[in-house]
KOLTORNU-143701 format. One record per atom (N, C-alpha, C): atom name; residue in three letters; x, y, z. Coordinates in steps of 0.2 Angstrom, whole numbers. Example, Ala and Ser with C-alpha at 12.3 -4.5 7.8 and 13.67 -1.06 7.14 Angstrom:
<recs>
   a    r     xx     yy     zz
   N  ALA     66    -28     39
  CA  ALA     62    -22     39
   C  ALA     66    -16     39
   N  SER     64    -11     35
  CA  SER     68     -5     36
   C  SER     64      0     39
</recs>
This chain:
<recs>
   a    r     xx     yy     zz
   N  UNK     16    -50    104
  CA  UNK     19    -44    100
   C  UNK     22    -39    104
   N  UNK     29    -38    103
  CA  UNK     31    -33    109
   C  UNK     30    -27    102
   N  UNK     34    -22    107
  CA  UNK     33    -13    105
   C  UNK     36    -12    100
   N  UNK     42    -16     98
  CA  UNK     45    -16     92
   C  UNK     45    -18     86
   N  UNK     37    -21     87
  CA  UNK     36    -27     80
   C  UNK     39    -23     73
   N  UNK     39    -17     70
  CA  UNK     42    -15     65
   C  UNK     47    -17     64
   N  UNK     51    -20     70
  CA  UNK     59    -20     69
   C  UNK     58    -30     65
   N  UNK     52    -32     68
  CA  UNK     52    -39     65
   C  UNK     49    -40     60
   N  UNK     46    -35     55
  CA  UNK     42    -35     51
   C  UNK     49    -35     42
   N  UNK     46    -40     39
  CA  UNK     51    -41     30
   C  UNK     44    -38     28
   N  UNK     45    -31     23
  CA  UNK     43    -32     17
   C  UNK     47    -35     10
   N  UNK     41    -39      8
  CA  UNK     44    -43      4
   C  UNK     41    -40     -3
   N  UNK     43    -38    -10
  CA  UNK     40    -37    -15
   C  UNK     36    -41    -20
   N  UNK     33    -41    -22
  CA  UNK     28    -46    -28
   C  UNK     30    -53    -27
   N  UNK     28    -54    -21
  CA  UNK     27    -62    -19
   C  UNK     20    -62    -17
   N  UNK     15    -59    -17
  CA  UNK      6    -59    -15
   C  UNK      4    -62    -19
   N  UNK      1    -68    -15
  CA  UNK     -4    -76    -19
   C  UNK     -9    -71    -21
   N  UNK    -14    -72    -26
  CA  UNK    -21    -70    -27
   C  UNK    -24    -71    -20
   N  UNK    -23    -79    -19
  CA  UNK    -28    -82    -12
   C  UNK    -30    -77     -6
   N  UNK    -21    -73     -6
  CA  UNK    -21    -72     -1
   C  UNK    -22    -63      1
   N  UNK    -23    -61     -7
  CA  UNK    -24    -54     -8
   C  UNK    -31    -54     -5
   N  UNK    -34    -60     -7
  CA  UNK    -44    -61     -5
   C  UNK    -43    -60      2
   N  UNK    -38    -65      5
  CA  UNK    -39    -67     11
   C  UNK    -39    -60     16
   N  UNK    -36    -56     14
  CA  UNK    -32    -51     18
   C  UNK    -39    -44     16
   N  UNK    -41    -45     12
  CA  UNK    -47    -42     10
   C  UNK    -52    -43     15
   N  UNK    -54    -50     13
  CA  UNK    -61    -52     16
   C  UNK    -59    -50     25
   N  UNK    -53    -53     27
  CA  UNK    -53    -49     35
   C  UNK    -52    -46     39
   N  UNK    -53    -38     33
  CA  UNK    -52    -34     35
   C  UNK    -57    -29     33
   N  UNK    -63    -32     29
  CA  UNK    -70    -29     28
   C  UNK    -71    -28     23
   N  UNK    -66    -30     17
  CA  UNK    -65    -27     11
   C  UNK    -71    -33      8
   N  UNK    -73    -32      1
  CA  UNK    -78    -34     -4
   C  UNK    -73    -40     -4
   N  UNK    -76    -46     -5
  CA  UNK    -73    -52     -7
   C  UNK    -71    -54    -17
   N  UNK    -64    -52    -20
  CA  UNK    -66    -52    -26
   C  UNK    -66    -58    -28
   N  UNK    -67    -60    -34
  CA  UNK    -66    -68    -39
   C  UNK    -56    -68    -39
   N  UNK    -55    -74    -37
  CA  UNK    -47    -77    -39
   C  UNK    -42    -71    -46
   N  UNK    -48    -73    -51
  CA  UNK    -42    -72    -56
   C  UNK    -43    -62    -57
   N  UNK    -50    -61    -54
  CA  UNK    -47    -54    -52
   C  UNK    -40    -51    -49
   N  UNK    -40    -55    -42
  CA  UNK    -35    -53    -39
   C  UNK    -27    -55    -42
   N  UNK    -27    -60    -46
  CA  UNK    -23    -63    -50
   C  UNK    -20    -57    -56
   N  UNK    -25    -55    -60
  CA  UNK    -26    -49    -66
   C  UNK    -22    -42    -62
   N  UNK    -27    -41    -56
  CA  UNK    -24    -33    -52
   C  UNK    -16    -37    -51
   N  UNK    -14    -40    -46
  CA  UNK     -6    -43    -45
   C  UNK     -3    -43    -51
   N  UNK     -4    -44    -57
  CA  UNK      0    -45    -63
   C  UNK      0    -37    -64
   N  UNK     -4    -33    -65
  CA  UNK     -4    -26    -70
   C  UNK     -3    -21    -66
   N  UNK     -1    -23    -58
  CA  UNK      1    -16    -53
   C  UNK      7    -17    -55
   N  UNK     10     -9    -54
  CA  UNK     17     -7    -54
   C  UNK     20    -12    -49
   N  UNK     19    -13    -44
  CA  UNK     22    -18    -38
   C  UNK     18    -19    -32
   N  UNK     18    -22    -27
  CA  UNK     15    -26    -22
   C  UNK     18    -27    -17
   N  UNK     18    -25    -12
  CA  UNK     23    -28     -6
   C  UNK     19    -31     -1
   N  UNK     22    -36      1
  CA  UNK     17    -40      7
   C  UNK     23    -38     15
   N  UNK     19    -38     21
  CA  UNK     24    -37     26
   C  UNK     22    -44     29
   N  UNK     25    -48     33
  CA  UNK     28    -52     37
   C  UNK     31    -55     42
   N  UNK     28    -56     46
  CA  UNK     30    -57     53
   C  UNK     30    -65     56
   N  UNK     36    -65     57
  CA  UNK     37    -71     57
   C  UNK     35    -79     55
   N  UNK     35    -76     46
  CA  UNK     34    -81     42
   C  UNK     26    -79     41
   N  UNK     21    -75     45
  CA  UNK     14    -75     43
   C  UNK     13    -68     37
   N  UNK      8    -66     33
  CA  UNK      9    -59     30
   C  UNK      2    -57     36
   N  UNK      5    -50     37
  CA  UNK      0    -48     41
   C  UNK     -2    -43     38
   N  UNK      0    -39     31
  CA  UNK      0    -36     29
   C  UNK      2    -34     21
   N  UNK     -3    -29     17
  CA  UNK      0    -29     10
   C  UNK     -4    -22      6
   N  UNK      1    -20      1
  CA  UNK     -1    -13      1
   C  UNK      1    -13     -8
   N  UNK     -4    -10    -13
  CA  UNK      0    -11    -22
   C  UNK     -1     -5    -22
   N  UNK      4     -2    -26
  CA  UNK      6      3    -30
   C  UNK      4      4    -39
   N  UNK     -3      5    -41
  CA  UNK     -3      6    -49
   C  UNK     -3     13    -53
   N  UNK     -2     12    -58
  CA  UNK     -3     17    -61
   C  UNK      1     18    -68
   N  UNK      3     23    -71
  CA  UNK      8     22    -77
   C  UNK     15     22    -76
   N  UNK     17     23    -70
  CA  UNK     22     22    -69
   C  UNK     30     28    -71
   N  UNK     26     33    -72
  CA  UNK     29     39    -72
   C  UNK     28     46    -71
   N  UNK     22     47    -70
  CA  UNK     20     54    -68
   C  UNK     11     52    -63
   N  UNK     10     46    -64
  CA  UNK      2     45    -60
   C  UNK      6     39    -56
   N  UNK      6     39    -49
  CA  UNK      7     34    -45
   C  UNK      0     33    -41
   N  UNK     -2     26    -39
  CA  UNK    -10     26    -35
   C  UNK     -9     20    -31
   N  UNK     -9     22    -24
  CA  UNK     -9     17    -19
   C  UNK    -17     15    -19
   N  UNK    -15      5    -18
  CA  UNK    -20      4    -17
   C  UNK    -21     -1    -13
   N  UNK    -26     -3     -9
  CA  UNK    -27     -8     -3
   C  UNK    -21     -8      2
   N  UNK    -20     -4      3
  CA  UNK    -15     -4     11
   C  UNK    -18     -7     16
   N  UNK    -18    -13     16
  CA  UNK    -23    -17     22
   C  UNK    -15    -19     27
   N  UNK    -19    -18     32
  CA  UNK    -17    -23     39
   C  UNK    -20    -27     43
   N  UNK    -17    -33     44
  CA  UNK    -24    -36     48
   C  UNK    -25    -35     56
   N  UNK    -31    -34     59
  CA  UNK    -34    -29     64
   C  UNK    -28    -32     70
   N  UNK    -25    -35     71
  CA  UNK    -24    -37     79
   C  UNK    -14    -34     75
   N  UNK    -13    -31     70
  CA  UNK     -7    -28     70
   C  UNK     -8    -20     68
   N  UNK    -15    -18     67
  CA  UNK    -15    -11     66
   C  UNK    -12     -6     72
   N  UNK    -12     -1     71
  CA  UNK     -9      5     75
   C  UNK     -2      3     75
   N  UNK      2     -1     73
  CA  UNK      9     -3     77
   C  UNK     14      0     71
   N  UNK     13      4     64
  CA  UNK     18      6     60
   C  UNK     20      4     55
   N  UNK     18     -4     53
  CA  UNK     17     -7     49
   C  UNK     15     -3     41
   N  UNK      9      0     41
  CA  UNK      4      2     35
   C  UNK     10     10     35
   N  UNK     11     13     38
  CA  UNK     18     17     37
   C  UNK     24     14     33
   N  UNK     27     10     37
  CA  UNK     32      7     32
   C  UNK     29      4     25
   N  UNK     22      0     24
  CA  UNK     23      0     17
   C  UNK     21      6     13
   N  UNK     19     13     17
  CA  UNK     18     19     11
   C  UNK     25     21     11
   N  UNK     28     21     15
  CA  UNK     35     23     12
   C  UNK     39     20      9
   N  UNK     37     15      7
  CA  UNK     41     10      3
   C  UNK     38     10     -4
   N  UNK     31     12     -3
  CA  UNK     29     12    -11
   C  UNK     30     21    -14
   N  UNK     32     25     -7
  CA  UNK     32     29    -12
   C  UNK     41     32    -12
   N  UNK     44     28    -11
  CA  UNK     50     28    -11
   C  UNK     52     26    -18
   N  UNK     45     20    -20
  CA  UNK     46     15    -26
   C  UNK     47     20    -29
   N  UNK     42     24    -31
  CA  UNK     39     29    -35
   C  UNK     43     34    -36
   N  UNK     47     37    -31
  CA  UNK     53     43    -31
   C  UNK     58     39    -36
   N  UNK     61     32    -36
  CA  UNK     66     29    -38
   C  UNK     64     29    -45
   N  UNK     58     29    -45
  CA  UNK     57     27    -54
   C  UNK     54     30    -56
   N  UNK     51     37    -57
  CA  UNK     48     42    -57
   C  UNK     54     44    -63
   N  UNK     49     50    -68
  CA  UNK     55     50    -74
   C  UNK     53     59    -75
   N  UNK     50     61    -71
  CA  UNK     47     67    -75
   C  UNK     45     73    -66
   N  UNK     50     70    -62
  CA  UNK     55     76    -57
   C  UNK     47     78    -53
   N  UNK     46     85    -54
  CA  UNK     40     90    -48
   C  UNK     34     87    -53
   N  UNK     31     85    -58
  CA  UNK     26     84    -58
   C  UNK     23     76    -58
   N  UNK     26     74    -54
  CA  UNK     25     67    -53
   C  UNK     20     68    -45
   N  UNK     14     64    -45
  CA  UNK      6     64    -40
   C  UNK      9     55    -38
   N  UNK      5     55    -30
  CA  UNK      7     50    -29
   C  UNK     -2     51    -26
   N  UNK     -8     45    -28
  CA  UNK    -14     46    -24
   C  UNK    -18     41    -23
   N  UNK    -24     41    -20
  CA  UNK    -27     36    -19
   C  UNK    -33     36    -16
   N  UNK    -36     32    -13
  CA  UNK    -41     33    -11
   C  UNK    -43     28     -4
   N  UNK    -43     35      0
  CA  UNK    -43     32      7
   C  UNK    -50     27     11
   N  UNK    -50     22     16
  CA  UNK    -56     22     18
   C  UNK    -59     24     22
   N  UNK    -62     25     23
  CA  UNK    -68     29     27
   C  UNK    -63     30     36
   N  UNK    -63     35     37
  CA  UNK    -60     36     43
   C  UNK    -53     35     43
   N  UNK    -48     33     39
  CA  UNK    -42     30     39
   C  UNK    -39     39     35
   N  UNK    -42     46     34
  CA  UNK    -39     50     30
   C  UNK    -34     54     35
   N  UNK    -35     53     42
  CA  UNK    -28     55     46
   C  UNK    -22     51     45
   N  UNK    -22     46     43
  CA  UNK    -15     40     42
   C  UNK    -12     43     36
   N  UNK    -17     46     32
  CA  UNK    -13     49     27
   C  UNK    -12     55     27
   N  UNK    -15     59     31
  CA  UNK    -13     66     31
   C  UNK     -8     64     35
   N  UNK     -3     63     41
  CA  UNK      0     62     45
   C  UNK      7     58     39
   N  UNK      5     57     34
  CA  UNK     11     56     30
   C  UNK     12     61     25
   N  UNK      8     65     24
  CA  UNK     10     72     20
   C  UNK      4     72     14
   N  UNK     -1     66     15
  CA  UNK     -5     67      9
   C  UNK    -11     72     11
   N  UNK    -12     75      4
  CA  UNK    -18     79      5
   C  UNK    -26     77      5
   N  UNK    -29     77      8
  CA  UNK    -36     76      9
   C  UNK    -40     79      2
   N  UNK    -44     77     -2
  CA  UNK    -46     79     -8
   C  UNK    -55     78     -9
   N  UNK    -58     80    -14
  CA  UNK    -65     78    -12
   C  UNK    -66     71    -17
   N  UNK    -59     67    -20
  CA  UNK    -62     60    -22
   C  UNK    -55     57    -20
   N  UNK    -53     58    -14
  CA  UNK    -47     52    -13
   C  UNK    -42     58     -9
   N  UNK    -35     56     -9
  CA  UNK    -31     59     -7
   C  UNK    -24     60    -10
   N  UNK    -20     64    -12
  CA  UNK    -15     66    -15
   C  UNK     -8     68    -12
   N  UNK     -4     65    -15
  CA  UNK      3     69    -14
   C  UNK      8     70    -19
   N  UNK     11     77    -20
  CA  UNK     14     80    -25
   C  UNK     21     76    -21
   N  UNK     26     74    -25
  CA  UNK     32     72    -23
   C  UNK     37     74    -27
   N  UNK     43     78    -26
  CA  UNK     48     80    -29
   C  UNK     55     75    -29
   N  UNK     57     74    -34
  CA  UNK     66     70    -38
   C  UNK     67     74    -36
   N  UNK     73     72    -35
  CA  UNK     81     78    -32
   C  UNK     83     73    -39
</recs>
């Protein structure tokens, strides 16, 4: 993996198998869920984007919520041998990019979520706010 991998990196949107929502889960430390859980979340998120590196997903990030004034990042995983590399960057600016695009109600629209444990500079370092049950970003429509 040379220094550029972002530049090789396809996000791809709502193409995530349940199998492999698990899979990216489990090796990554996360709880192993049941199938048709991950199945149920992938069907009822706003959207999903998987990233992709030369045909493998190395990574994947869902956006839920109502879809016009509550946006909520959830599971931004990457798998450990691509972390630090800009990857997890590119899909929060893509889901909150989603979110600016389709957002219908301008300065009062929250984009939030819940960090894990030690990961809360990755998102202060994108402008989110550290909070005492997760972490938050006000975003403004032009």
């Amino acid at each position: 993996m040379g220094e550029n991998i972002c530049e090789k990196i396809r996000l791809v949107d709502n193409v995530l198998q349940p199998e492999d929502f698990i899979k990216l889960r489990i090796e990554t430390g996360f709880a192993e869920i049941p199938v048709e859980h991950a199945r149920k979340a992938l069907q009822n998120g706003l959207i999903n984007v998987s990233a992709i590196y030369n045909g493998e997903l190395v990574g994947m990030g869902r956006l839920v919520g109502d879809g016009a004034m509550y946006w909520y990042l959830q599971e931004i995983i990457i798998l450990p041998p691509f972390q630090r590399k800009g990857i997890g960057t590119m899909i929060v600016d893509h889901l909150v990019d989603y979110a600016k695009a389709n957002s219908i109600t301008g300065k009062f629209t929250t984009i939030g979520g819940v960090s894990a444990k030690g990961k809360e500079p990755f998102y202060e370092k994108m402008g989110f706010e550290v909070i005492s049950n997760g972490i938050k970003r006000m975003i403004e429509i032009e």
